[in-house]
N, C-alpha and C positions, 0 to 999 in steps of 0.2 A: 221665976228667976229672971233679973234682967241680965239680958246681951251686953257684951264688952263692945265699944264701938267699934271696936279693929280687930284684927284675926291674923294670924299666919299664910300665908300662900306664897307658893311657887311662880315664879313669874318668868313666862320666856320671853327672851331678849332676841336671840338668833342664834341661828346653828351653832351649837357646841357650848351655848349659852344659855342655862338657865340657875336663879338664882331665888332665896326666901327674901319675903321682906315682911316684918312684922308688925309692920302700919295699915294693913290691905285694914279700908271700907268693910264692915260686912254687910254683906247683900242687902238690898231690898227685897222685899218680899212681896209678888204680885196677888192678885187675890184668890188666882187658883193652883198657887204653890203650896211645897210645902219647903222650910229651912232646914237639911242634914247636916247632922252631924259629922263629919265623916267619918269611920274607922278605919278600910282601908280600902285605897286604889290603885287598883292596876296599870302597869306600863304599857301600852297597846303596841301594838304592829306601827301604825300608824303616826302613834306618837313619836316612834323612832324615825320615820320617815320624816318629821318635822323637823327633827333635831338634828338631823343627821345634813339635812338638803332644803331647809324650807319648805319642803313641798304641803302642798293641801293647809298652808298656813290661813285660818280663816274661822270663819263663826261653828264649823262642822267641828272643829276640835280646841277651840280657845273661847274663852269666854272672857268680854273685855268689859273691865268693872267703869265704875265711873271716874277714876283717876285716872284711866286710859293704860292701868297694866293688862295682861294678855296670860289667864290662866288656863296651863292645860287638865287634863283629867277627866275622861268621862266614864270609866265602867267602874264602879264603889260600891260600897253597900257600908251602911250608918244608920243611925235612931233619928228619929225628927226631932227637933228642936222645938219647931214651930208651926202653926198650919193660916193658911192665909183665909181672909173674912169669906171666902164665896168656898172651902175646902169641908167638903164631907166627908164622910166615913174613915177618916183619919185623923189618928189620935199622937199627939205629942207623948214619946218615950217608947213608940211601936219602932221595931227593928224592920230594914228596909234593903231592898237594892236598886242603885238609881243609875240611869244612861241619861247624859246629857250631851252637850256640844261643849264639852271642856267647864274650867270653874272648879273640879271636884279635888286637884291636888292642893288642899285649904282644908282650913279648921271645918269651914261653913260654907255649903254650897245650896243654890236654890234649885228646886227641880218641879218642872211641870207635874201636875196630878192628872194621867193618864197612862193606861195599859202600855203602852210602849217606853215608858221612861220609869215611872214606879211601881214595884211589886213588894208586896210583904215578904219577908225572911221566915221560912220554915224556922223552929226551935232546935230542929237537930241540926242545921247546920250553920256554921260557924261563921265570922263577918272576913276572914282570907278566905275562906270557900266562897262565899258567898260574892264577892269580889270579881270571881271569874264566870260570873253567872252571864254576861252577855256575850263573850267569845263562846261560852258551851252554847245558846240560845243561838248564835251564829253556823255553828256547822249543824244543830239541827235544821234550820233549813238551806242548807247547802245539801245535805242528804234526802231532802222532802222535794229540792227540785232534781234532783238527780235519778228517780225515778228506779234503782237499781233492780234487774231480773235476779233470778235465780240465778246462783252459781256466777255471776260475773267476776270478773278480776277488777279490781279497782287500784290505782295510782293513786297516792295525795303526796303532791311535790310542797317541801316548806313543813315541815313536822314542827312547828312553834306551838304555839297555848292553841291555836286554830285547827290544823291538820291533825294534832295531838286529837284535839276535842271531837275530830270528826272521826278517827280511830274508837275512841270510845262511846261517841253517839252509834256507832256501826253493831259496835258488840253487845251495848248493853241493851238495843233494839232487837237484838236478835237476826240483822237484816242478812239473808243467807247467800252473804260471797262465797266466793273459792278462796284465790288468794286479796289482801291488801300488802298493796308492796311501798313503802314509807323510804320516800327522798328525800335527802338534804345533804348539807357540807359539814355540818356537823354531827360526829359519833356523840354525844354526850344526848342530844336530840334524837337520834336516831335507835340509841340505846332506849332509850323512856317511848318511842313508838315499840316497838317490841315488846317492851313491859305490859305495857295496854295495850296489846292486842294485834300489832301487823305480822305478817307470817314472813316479811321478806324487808331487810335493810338494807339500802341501794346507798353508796357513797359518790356522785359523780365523779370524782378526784380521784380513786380508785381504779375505776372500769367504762366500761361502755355501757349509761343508762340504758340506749333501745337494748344490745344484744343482750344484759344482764334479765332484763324483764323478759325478752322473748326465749329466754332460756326454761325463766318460770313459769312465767305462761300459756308458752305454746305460742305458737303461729296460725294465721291465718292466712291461706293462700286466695290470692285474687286473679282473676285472670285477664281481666283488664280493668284500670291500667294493671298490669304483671307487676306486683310484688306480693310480698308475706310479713307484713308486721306482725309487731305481737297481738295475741289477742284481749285485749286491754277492753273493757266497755268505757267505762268510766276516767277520768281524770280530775282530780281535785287540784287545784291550782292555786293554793294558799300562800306562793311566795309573792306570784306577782313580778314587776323587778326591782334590784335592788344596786344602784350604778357602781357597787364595790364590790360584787360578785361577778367571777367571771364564767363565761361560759354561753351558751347560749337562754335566750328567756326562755322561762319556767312554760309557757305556753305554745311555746314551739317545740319542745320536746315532748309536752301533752298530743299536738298533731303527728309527731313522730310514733309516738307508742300506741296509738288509737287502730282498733282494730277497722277496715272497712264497714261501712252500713250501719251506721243506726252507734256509732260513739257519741260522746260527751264530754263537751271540758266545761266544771264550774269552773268559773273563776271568781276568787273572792281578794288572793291578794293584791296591794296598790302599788301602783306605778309611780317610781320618781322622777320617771321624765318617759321621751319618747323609745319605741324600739322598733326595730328593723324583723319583719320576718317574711317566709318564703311559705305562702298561703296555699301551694299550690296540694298538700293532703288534705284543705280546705275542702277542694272542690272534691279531689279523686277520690277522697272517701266518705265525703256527705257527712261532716262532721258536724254537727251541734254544738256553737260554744254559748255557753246561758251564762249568764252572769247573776251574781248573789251580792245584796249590800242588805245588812242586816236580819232578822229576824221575822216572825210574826208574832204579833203581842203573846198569842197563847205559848211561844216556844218559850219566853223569858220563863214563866212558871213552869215549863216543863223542867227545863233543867234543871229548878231549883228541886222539882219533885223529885228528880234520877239522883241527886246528890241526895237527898235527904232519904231516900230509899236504899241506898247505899251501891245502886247500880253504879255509879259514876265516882270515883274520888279524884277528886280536883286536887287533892292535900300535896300529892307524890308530885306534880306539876311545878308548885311553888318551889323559885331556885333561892329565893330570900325577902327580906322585909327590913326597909329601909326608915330612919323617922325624917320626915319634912325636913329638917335640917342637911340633910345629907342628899336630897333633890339629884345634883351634879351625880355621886356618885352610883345612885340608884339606876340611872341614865345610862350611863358607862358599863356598867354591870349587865344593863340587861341588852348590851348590844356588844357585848364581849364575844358573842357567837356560840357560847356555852347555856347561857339562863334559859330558861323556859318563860317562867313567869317570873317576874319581882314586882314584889306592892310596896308602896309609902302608906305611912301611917301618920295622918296630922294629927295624929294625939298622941304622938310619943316622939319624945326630945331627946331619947337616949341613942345609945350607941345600938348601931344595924347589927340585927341577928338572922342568922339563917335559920330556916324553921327546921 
């Protein structure tokens, strides 16, 4: 079948700004690509941060075509279209899921042929599930660096598609905490942590994050320097900061609740500008902050394995499905502070449905 010369895609302009244009180029095709279809794609963490503040505006999450528009989109999953002259073992009409550096909110996006950006789609599960396959591949290893003992208590500040994902990589690994205690400012978030599996719902707006945890937790008494944090191993740090959240950053209150000797903060959420902190349970308690950006190839197919095993459902996560037309509103919705996840769909022109 031949390609239409032009395609659908989302095109951002600037913060608060993005719009369709129905002239977009469709891609060229390098020789060790393959052309996706798309079905659907996910709103990222990050993608927000773009739209929101410009931040990390660039080739990590925009893919800039040769007419010089700037598309964003990179966690999707679609059928191939097409496979480029130097492409083996992939066959045009195989169902797929693809990470790129943006490109993917489009009818047609191009995507390198290599374990880190393309994996085959299990049959059992679904092109919305499948969609949210590199934020789950994400907190699988944020869990693999985080090393967890026995019985630990674990923190995940930020319960979005990420901290959510790392609640459910926790349980459905089996990995033997005591308690997980699920931060954010939103109930609606905090509620669906609970669902999948945290034993404790922290609202900071509410109460006092440290004493709320060290109530849970228990303390740990140190004797020099003299204090009693809680006793926290771990902190997952999935927010990051966010300049229209107040409060203190997400990362300073990981050094607050970190028990003496031998804690942890990943950190995975992103920064939209600079922050201020007071480093000093840096030193007094020898804390570990390890940082996480992406995956490893094998965890992309893990997760698609946990979903198609049915260990992981992704389904309950999904707050709506938006079509390409409706870009703007897709945007706004998933930064409403209520959504978890919201996917567009370039191949549907209809009116946006909640699933």
């Amino acid at each position: 079948m031949t390609l239409a010369a032009t395609m659908h895609a989302a095109i951002f302009r600037d913060p608060g700004r993005i719009d369709v244009r129905t002239d977009v180029g469709v891609p060229d095709l390098g020789a060790n690509e393959v052309l996706v279809r798309v079905a659907a794609c996910g709103i990222c963490g990050s993608d927000m941060h773009l739209y929101r503040t410009n931040a990390h505006r660039g080739p990590g999450l925009l893919r800039v075509t040769g007419e010089g528009y700037e598309i964003p989109g990179h966690e999707y999953s679609g059928v191939i279209e097409r496979v480029g002259s130097a492409v083996d073992g992939w066959q045009v009409g195989e169902r797929v899921v693809g990470v790129t550096g943006g490109g993917a909110f489009a009818e047609l996006v191009p995507v390198p042929v290599n374990p880190w950006q393309l994996v085959h789609m299990p049959a059992a599960v679904s092109f919305d599930e499948a969609a949210t396959t590199e934020p789950l591949a994400d907190a699988l290893q944020m869990v693999r660096l985080a090393q967890i003992a026995p019985a630990e208590n674990v923190v995940i500040i930020g319960v979005g598609i990420i901290g959510l994902g790392v609640i459910q990589v926790l349980r459905a690994l089996e990995i033997p905490v005591r308690h997980i205690v699920a931060v954010d400012v939103s109930r609606t978030r905090l509620d669906a942590a609970l669902d999948v599996g945290a034993t404790l719902a922290i609202n900071p707006r509410d109460v006092d994050t440290v004493e709320a945890i060290g109530e849970a937790c228990g303390r740990v008494a140190a004797e020099y320097p003299p204090m009693q944090p809680p006793d926290v191993g771990v902190v997952f740090d999935c927010a990051g900061y966010l300049q229209h959240v107040k409060g203190p950053p997400p990362l300073q209150t990981a050094l607050n609740v970190l028990r003496p000797n031998g804690g942890r903060v990943i950190c995975f959420g992103a920064y939209e500008g600079a922050v201020t902190l007071d480093l000093t349970y840096l030193i007094e308690k020898q804390v570990r902050i390890i940082g996480s950006m992406g995956y490893a190839p094998e965890e992309l197919v893990q997760a698609l394995d946990l979903m198609a095993a049915g260990k992981v459902d992704r389904r309950k996560l999904i707050s709506g499905r938006f079509p390409l037309a409706q870009i703007s509103q897709a945007f706004e919705t998933q930064g409403n502070g209520q959504s978890i996840k919201v996917l567009v769909s370039p191949q549907t022109r209809s009116a946006a449905a909640d699933l």
